[in-house]
C-alpha positions as semicolon CSV with decimal commas, in nm:
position;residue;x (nm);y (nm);z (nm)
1;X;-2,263;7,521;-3,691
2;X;-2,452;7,436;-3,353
3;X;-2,497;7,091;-3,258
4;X;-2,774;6,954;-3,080
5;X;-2,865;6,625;-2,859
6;X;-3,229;6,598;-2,926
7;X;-3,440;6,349;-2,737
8;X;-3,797;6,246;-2,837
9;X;-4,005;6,244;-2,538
10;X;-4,372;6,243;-2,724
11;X;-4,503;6,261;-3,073
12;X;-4,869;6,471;-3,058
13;X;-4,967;6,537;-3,358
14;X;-4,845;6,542;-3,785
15;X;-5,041;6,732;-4,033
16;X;-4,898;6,832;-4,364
17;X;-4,903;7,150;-4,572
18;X;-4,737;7,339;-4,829
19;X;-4,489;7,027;-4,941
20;X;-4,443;6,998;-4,529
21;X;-4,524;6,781;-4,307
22;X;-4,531;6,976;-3,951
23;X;-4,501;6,770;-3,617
24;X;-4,568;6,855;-3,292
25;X;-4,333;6,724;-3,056
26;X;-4,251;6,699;-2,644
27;X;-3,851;6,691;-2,654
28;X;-3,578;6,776;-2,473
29;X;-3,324;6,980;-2,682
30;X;-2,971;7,027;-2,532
31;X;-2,653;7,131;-2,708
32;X;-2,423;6,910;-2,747
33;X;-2,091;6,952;-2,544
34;X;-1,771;7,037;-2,796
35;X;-1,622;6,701;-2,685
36;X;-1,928;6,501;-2,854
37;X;-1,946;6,748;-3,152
38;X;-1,771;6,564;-3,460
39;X;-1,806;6,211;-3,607
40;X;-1,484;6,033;-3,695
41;X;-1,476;6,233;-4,031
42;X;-1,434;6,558;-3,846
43;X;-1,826;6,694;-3,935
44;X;-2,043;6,877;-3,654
45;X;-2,361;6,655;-3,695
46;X;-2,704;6,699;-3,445
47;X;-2,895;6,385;-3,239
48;X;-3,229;6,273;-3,263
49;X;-3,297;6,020;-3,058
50;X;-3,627;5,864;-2,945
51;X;-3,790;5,503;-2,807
52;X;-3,871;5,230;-3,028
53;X;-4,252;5,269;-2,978
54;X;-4,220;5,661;-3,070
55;X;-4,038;5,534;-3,390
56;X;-4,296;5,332;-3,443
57;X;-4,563;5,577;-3,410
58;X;-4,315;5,800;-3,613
59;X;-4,335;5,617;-3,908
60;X;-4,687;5,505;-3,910
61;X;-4,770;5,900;-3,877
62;X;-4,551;5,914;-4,191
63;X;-4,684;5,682;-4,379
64;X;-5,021;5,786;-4,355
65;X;-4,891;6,155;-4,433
66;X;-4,717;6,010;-4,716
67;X;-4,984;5,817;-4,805
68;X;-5,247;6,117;-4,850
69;X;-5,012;6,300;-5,060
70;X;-4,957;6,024;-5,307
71;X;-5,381;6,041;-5,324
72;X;-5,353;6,447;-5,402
73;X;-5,087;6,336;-5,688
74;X;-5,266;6,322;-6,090
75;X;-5,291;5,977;-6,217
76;X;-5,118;6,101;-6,522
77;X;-4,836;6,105;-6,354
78;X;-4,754;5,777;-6,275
């Protein structure tokens, strides 16, 4: 398995579709060297990391994603 250091630079834009929600991204995607590849329980595991104000405007994209699915949902389903 290839593991990656990922590095948010930008969030642009979210949209959703088809059960997804797509978003468009600047990042900088670089694999990670051998020596950083496993966690103390021996798994390969990839790096997303990103500011606190693009986590912010990460999960305020979500939520409002998350939010107009929950509208598409049947009442009868609750």
């Amino acid at each position: 398995m290839k593991t990656y250091n990922i590095e948010i630079q930008k969030v642009k834009s979210m949209s959703n579709g088809h059960g997804l929600i797509n978003v468009r991204i600047d990042a900088i995607v670089a694999p990670q060297s051998r020596a950083q590849d496993h966690d103390d329980a021996g798994e390969p595991h990839t790096v997303l990391s990103l500011t606190e104000a693009n986590a912010r405007v990460m999960m305020l994209l979500l939520k409002a994603q998350i939010a107009e699915f929950d509208k598409r949902k049947a009442r009868s389903r609750f």
